[in-house]
C-alpha positions in Angstrom: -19.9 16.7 -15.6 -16.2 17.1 -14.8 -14.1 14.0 -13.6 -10.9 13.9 -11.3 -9.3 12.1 -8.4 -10.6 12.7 -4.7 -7.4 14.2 -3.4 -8.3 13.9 0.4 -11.3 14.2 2.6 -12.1 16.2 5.6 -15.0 17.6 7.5 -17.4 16.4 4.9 -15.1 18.4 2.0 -13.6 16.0 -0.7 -10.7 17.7 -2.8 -11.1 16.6 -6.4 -8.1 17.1 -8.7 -8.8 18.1 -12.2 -8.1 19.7 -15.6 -9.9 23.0 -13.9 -7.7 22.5 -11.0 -8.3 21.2 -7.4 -12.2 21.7 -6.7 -13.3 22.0 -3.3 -16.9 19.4 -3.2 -19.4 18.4 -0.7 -21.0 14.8 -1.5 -24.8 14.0 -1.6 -26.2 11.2 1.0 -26.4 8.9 -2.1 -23.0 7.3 -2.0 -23.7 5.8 1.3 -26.6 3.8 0.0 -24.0 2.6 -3.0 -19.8 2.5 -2.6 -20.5 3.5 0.5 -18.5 7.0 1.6 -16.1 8.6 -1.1 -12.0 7.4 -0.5 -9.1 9.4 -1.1 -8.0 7.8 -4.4 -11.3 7.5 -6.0 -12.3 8.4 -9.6 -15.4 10.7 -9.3 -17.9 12.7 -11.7 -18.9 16.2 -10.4 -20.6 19.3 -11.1 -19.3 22.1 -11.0 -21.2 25.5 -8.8 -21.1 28.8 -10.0 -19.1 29.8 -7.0 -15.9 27.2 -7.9 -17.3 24.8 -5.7 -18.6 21.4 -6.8 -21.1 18.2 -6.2 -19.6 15.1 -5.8 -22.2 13.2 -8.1 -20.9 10.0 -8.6 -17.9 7.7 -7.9 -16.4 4.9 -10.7 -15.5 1.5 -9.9 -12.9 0.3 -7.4 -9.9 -1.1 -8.4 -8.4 -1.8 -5.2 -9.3 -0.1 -1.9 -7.6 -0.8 1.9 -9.5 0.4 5.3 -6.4 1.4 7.3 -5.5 3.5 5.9 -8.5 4.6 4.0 -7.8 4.9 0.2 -8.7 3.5 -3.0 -7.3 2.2 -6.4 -4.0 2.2 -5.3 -1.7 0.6 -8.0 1.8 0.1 -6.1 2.2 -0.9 -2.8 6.0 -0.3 -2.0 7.4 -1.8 1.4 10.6 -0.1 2.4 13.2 -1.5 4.6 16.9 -1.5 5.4 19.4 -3.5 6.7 21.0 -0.8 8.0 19.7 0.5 12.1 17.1 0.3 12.9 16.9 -2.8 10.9 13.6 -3.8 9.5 12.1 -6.9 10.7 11.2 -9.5 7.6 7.7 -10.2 9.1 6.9 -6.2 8.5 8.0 -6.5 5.2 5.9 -9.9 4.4 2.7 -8.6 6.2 2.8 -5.6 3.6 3.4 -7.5 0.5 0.8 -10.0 1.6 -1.8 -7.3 1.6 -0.6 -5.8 -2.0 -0.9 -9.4 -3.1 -4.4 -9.9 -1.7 -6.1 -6.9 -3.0 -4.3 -6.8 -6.4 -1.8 -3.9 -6.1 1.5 -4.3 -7.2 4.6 -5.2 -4.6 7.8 -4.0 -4.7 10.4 -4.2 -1.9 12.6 -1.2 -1.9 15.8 -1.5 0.4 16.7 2.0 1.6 20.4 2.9 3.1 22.4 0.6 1.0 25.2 3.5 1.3 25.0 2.2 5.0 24.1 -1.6 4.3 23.6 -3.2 0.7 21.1 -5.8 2.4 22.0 -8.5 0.4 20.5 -11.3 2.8 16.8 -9.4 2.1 17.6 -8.9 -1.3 18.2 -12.6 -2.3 14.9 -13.7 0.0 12.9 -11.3 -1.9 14.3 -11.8 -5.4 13.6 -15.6 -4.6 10.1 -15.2 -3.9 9.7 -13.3 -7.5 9.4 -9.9 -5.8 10.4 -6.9 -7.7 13.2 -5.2 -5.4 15.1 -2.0 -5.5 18.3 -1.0 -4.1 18.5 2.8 -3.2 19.9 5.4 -0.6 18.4 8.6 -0.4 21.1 10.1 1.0 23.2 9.4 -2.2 20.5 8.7 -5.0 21.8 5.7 -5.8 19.0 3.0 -7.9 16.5 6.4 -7.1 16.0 6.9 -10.7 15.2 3.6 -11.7 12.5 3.5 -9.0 11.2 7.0 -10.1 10.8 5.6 -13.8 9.1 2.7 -12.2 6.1 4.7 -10.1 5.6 7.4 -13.0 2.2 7.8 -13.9 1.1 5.1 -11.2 -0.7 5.8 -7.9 1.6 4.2 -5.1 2.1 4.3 -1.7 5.1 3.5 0.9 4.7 1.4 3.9 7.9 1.1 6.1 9.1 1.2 10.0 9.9 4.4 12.2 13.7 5.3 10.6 13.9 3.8 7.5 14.2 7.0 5.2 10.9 6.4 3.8 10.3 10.6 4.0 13.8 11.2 2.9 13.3 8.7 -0.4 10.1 10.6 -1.2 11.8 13.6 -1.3 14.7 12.2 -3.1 12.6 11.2 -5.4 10.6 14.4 -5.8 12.8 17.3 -4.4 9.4 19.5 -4.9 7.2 17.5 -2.9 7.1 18.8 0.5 6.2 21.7 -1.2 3.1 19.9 -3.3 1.8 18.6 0.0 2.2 22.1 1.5 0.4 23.7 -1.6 -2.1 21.0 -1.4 -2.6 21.9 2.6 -2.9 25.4 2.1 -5.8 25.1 -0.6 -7.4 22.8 1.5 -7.1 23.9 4.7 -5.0 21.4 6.4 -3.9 24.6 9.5 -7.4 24.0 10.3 -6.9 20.6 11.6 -5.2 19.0 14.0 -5.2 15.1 12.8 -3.5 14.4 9.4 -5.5 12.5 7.2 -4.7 10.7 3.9 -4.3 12.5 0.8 -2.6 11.8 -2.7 0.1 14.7 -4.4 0.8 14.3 -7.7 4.0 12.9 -9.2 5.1 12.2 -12.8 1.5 11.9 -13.9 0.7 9.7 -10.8 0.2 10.2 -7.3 2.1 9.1 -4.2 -0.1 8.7 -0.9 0.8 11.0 1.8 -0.4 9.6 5.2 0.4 8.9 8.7 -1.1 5.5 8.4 1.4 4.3 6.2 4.1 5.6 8.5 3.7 2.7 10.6 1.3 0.9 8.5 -0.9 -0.9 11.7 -2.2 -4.0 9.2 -4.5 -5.4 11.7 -7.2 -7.9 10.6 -9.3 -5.3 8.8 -7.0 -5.5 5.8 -5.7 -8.9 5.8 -7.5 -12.0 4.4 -9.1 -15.2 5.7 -6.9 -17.9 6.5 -7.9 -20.2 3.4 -7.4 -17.3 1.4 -3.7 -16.4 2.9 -1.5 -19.1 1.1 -2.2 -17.3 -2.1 -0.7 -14.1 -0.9 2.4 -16.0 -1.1 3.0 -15.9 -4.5 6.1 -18.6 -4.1 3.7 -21.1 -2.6 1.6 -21.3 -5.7 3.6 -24.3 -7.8 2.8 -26.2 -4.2 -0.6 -25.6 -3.8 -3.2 -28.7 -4.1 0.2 -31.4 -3.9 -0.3 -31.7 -0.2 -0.9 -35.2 0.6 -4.3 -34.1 2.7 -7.1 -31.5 1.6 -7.1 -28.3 3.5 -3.7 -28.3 4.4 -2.6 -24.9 6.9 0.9 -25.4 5.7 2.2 -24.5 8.8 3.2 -27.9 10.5 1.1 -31.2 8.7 2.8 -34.1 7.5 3.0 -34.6 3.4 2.7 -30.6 3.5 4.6 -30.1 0.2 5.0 -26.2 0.9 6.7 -27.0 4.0 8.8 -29.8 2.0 9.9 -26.7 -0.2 11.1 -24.7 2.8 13.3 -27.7 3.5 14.6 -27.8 0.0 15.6 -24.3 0.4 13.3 -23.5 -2.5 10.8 -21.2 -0.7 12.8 -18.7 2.2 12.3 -19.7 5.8 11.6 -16.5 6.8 9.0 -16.0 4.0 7.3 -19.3 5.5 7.9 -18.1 9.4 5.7 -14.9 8.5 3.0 -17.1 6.5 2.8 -18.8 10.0 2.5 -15.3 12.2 0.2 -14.2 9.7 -2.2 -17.8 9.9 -2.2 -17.6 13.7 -3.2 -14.0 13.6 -6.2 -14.7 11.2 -7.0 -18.5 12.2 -10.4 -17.7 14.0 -11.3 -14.8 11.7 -14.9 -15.0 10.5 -16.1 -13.7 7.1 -17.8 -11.3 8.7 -15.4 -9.4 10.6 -13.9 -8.2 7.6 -17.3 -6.4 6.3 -17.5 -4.4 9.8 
């Protein structure tokens, strides 16, 4: 049985890179009745056919895994913003990290443009709330390399807003990989298609995702969390969590709330709290169910 990483997924065709190269497979019914349907980003076992075509016989365990967009065991989870126009709204920032936090992925903030802007104001709120945070421009390469060093050998994606640069910093940060993703295309047949679909290139022993749905990265409630659950994807609130004066406290407006104390003090951002509060409203009436649709 060979092993490699499901590449992207079309028509019923999984791509599978690995040390023979990028294998095109077809997957029995099986999976359905066990992980469910193989994700780009997934760790599978196949065999290979006499023609160079394979089986898709089994899939390993999930590390992570998001709906929208569909892909699994993704390590990093970089949101990219700027200060610089079209400035990115903090909430689109938060409602990314939040996800990364809730499903185990690492978060990093990445501020593009600071040859325009050096977004100080988002720096500080992020470095506050124990975020890892770069500083780059992709038009000038500036902090580029220290975030390359930090994705090698990692599977990562980018989610940030229309105009940000977040195509220009991949490509700053891998001149070669609009050509990858073309090379990819071709062997797989991307011409033949008129929807993009998620798929993973390779960089510095890693993989970045390549998707439209990271573009604008639509983080309805599919991939978000139930509302007990949200206050730990706030990784500032934690010393403040269980010190509320009443059990089951929102922390969004109740009296002897000590998060909301802390936003007060200046010790947890405003802004980081006024998202936690968009976000709560948003998943208040979720049921448990909903997410397992």
């Amino acid at each position: 049985m060979i092993e490699g990483t499901i590449l992207k997924g079309i028509g019923g065709f999984y791509y599978v890179d690995t040390a023979e190269g990028v294998i095109e497979c077809k997957a029995r019914g099986r999976f359905r009745r066990t992980v469910g349907k193989p994700m780009v980003g997934d760790r599978a076992g196949l065999e290979l056919q006499p023609d160079g075509t394979g089986f898709l016989l089994e899939i390993g365990p999930r590390q992570t895994a998001l709906i929208r967009p569909p892909v699994a065991n993704i390590e990093v989870l970089a949101a990219v913003a700027s200060a610089a126009p079209p400035q990115t709204e903090p909430f689109l920032i938060d409602k990314v990290l939040a996800i990364a936090e809730h499903k185990g992925m690492e978060a990093l903030v990445v501020l593009n443009k600071t040859d325009l802007d050096p977004a100080d104001g988002l720096y500080a709120v992020y470095r506050q709330a124990g975020i890892e945070v770069y500083r780059v421009s992709a038009e000038t390469g500036e902090g580029v390399e220290a975030l390359r060093e930090r994705l090698a050998g990692r599977i990562s994606a980018f989610a940030g807003n229309s105009g940000v640069g977040k195509s220009s910093l991949l490509n700053r940060l891998d001149p070669a990989l609009g050509a990858k993703v073309g090379a990819i295309s071709g062997r797989i047949g991307r011409g033949r298609h008129t929807t993009r679909h998620v798929e993973l290139v390779p960089f510095m022993g890693g993989y970045l995702a390549d998707t439209p749905g990271f573009s604008s990265f639509d983080t309805e409630q599919m991939d978000l969390v139930l509302r007990d659950e949200l206050q730990y994807a706030f990784r500032e609130f934690a010393p403040y969590l269980g010190a509320c004066k009443f059990t089951g406290c929102a922390h969004v407006c109740e009296k002897g709330c000590a998060v909301l104390e802390a936003v007060a003090r200046g010790d947890i951002p405003q802004s980081r709290h006024a998202s936690y509060v968009r976000l709560y409203d948003s998943v208040k009436d979720l049921k448990e169910w909903e997410l397992k649709r």
